[in-house]
Jmol script that loads the backbone (N, CA, C; Angstrom):
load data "model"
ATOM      1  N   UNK A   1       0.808  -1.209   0.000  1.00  0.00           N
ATOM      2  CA  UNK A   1       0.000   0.000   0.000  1.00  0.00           C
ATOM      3  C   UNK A   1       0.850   1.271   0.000  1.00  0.00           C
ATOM      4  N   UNK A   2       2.331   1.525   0.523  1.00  0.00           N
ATOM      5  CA  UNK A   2       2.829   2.537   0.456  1.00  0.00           C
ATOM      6  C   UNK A   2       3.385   2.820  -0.856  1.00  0.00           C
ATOM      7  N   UNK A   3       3.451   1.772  -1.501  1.00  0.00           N
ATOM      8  CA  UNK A   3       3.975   2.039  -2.952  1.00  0.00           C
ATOM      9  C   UNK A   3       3.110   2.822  -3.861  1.00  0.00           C
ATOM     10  N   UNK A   4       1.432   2.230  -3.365  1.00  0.00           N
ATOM     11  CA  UNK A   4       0.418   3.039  -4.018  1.00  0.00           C
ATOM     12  C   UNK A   4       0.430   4.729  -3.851  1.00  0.00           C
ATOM     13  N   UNK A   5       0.879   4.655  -2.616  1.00  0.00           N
ATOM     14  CA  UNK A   5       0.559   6.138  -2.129  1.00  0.00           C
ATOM     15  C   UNK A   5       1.767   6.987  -2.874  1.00  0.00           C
ATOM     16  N   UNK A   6       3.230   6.635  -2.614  1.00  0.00           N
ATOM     17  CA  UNK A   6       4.145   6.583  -3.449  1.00  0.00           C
ATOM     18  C   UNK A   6       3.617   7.657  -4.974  1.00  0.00           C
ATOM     19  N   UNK A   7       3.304   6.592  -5.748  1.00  0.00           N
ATOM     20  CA  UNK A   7       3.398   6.775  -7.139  1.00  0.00           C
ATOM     21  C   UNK A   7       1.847   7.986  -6.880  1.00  0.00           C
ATOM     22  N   UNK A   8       1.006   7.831  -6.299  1.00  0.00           N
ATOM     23  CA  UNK A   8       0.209   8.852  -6.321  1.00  0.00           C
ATOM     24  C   UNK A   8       0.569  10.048  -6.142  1.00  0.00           C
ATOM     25  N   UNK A   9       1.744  10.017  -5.084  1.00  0.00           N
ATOM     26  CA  UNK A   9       2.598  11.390  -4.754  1.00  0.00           C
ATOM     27  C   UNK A   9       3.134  12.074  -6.138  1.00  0.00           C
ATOM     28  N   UNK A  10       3.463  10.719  -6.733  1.00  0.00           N
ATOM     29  CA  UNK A  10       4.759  10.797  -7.724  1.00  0.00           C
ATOM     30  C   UNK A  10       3.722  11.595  -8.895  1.00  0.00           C
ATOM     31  N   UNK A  11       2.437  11.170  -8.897  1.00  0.00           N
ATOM     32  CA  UNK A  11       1.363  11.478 -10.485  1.00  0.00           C
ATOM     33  C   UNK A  11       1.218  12.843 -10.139  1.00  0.00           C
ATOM     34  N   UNK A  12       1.173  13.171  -9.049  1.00  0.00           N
ATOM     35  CA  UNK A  12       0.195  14.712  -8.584  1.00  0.00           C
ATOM     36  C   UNK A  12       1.775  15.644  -9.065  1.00  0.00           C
ATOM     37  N   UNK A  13       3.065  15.513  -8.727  1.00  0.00           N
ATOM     38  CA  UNK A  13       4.017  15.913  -9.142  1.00  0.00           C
ATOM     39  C   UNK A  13       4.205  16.664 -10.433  1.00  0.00           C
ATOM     40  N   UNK A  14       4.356  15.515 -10.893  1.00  0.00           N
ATOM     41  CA  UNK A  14       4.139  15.122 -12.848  1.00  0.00           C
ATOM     42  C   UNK A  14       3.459  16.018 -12.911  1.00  0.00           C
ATOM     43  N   UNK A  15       2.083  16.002 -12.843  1.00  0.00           N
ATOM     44  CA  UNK A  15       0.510  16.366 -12.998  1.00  0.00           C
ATOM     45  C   UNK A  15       1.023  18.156 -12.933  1.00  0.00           C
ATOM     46  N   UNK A  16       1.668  18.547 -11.570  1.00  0.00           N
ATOM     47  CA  UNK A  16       1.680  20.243 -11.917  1.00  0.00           C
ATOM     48  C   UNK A  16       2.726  20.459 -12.642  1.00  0.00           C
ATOM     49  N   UNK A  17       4.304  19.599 -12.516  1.00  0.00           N
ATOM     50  CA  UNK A  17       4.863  19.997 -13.573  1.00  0.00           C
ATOM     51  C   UNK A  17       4.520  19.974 -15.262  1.00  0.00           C
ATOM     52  N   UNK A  18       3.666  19.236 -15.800  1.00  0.00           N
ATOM     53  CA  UNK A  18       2.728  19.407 -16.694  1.00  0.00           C
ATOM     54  C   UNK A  18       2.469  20.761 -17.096  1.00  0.00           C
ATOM     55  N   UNK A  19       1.551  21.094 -16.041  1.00  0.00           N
ATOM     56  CA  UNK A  19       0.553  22.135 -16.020  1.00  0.00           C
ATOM     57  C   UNK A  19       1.697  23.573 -16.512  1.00  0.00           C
ATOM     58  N   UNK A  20       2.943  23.519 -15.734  1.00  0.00           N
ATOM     59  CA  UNK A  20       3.716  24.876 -15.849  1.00  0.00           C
ATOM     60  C   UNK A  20       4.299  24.761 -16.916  1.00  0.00           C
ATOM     61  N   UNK A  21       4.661  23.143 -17.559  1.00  0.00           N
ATOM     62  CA  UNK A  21       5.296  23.171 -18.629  1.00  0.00           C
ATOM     63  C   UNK A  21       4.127  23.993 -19.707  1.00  0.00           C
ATOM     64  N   UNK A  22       2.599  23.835 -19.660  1.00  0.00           N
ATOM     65  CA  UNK A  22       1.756  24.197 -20.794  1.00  0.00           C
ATOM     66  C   UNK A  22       1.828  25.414 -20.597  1.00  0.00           C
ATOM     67  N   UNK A  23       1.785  26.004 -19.539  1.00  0.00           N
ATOM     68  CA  UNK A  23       1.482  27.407 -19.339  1.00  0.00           C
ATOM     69  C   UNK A  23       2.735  28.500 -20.092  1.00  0.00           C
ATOM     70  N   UNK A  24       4.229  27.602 -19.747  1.00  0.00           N
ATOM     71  CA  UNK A  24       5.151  28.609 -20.334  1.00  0.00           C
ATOM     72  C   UNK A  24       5.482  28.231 -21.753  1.00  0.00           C
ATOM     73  N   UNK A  25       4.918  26.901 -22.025  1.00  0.00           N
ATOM     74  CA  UNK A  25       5.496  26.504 -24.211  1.00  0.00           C
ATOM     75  C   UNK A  25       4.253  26.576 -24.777  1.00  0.00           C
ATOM     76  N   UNK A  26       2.983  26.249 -24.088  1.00  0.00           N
ATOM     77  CA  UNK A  26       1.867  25.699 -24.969  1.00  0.00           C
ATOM     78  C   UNK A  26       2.205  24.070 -25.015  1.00  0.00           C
ATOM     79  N   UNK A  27       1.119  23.877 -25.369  1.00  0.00           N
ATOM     80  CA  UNK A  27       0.521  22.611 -25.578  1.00  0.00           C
ATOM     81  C   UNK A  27       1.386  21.711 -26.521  1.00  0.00           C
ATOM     82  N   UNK A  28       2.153  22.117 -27.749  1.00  0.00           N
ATOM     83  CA  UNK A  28       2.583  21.498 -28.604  1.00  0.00           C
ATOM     84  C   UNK A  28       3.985  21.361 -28.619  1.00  0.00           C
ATOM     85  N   UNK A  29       4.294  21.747 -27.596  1.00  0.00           N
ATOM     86  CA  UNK A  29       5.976  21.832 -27.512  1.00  0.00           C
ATOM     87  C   UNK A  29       6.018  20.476 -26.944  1.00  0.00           C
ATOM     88  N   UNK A  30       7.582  20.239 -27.277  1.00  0.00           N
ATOM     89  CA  UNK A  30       8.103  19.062 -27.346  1.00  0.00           C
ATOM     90  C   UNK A  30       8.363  18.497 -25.607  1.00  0.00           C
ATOM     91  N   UNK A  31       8.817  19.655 -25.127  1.00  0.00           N
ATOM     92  CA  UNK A  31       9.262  18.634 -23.392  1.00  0.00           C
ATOM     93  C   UNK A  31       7.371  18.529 -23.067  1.00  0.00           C
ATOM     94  N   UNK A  32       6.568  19.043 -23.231  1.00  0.00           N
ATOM     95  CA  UNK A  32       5.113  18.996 -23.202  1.00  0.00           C
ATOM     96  C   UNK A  32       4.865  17.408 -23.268  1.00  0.00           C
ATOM     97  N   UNK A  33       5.154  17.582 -24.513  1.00  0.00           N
ATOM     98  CA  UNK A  33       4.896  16.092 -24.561  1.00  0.00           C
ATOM     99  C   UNK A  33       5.245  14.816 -24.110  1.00  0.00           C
ATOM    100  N   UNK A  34       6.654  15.229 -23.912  1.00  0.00           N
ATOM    101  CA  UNK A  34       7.422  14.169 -23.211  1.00  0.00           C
ATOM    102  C   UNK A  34       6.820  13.888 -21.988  1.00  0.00           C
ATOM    103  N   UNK A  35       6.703  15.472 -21.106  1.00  0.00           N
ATOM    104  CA  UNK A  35       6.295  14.886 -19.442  1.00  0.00           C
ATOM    105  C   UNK A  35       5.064  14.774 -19.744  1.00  0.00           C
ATOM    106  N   UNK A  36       3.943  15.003 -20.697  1.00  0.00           N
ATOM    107  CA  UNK A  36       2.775  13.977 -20.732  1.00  0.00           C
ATOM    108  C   UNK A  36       3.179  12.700 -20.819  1.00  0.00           C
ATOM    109  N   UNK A  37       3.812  11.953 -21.673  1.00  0.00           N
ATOM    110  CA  UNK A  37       4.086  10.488 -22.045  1.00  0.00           C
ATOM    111  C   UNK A  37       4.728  10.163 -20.303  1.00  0.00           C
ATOM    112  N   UNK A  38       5.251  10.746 -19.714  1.00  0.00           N
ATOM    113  CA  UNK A  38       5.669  10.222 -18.287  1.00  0.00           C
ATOM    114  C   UNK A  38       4.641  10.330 -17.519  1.00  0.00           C
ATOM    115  N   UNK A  39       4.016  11.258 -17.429  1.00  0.00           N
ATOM    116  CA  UNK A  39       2.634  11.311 -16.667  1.00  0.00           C
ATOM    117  C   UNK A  39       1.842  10.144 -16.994  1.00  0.00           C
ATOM    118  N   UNK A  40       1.649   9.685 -18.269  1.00  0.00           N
ATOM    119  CA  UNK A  40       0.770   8.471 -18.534  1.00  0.00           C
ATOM    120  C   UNK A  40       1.043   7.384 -18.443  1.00  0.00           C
ATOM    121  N   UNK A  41       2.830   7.008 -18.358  1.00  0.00           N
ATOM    122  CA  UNK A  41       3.448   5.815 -17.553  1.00  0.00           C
ATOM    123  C   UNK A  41       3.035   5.818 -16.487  1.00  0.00           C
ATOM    124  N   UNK A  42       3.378   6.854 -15.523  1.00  0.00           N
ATOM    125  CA  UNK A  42       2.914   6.818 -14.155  1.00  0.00           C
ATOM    126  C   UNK A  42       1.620   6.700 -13.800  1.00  0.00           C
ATOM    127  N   UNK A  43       0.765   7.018 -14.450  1.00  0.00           N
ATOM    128  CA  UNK A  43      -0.835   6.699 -14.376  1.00  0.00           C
ATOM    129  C   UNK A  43      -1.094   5.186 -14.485  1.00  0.00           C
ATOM    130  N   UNK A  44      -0.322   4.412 -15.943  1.00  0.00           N
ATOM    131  CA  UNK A  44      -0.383   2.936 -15.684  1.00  0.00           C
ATOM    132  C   UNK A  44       0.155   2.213 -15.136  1.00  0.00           C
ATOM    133  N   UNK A  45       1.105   2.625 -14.297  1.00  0.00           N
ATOM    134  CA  UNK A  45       1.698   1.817 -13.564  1.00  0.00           C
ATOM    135  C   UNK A  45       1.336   1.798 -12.286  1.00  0.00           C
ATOM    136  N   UNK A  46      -0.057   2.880 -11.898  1.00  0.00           N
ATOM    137  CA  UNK A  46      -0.598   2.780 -10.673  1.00  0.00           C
ATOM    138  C   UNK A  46      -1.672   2.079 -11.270  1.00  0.00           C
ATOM    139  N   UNK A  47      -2.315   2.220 -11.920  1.00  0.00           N
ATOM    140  CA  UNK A  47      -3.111   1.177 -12.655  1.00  0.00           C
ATOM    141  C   UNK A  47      -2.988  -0.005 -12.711  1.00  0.00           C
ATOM    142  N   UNK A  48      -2.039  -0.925 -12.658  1.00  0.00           N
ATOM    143  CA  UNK A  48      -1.539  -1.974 -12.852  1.00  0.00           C
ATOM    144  C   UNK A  48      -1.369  -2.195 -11.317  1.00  0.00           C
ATOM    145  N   UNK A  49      -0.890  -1.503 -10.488  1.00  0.00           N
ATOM    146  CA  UNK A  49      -0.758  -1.973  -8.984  1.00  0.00           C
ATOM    147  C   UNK A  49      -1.795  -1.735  -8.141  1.00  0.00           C
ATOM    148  N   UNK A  50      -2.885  -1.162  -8.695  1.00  0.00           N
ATOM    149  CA  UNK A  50      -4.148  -0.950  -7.902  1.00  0.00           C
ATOM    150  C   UNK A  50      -4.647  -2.381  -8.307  1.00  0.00           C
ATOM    151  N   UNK A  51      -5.024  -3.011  -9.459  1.00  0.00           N
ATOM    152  CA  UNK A  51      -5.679  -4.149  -9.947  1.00  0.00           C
ATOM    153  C   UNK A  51      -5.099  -5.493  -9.116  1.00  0.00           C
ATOM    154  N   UNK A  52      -3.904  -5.065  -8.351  1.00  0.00           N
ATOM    155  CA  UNK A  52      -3.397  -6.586  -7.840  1.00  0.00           C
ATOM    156  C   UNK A  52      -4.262  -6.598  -6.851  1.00  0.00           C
ATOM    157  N   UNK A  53      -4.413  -5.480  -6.187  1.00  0.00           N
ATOM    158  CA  UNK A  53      -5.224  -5.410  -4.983  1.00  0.00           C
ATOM    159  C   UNK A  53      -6.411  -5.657  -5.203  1.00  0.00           C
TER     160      UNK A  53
END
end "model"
wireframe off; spacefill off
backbone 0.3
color backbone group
C-alpha cells in the first residue's frame, strides 16, 4: 500500500509539472509532450498496482 501512495505522490508531481510546462510553451511543444508520455506511464503503472489489490 505505500507504494500506491508513493506513485500517487509521484502522479500529482508530474501532474503540476505538466501544467507549468503548458502554461510557459503551450501545448505542442516538445518537453510537453514528453512529461505527458511520463505522466501516462505513471498513471499505468498505478493502474496496474491498484488491480493486484
Amino acid at each position: 500500500m505505500r507504494e500506491i501512495k508513493q506513485i500517487k505522490d509521484h502522479i500529482e508531481q508530474n501532474r503540476q509539472h505538466l501544467r507549468r510546462l503548458v502554461e510557459k510553451h503551450g501545448m505542442n511543444d516538445d518537453k510537453v509532450l514528453k512529461q505527458s508520455m511520463v505522466l501516462d506511464e505513471l498513471i499505468n503503472k498505478y493502474i496496474r498496482l491498484i488491480e493486484k489489490y
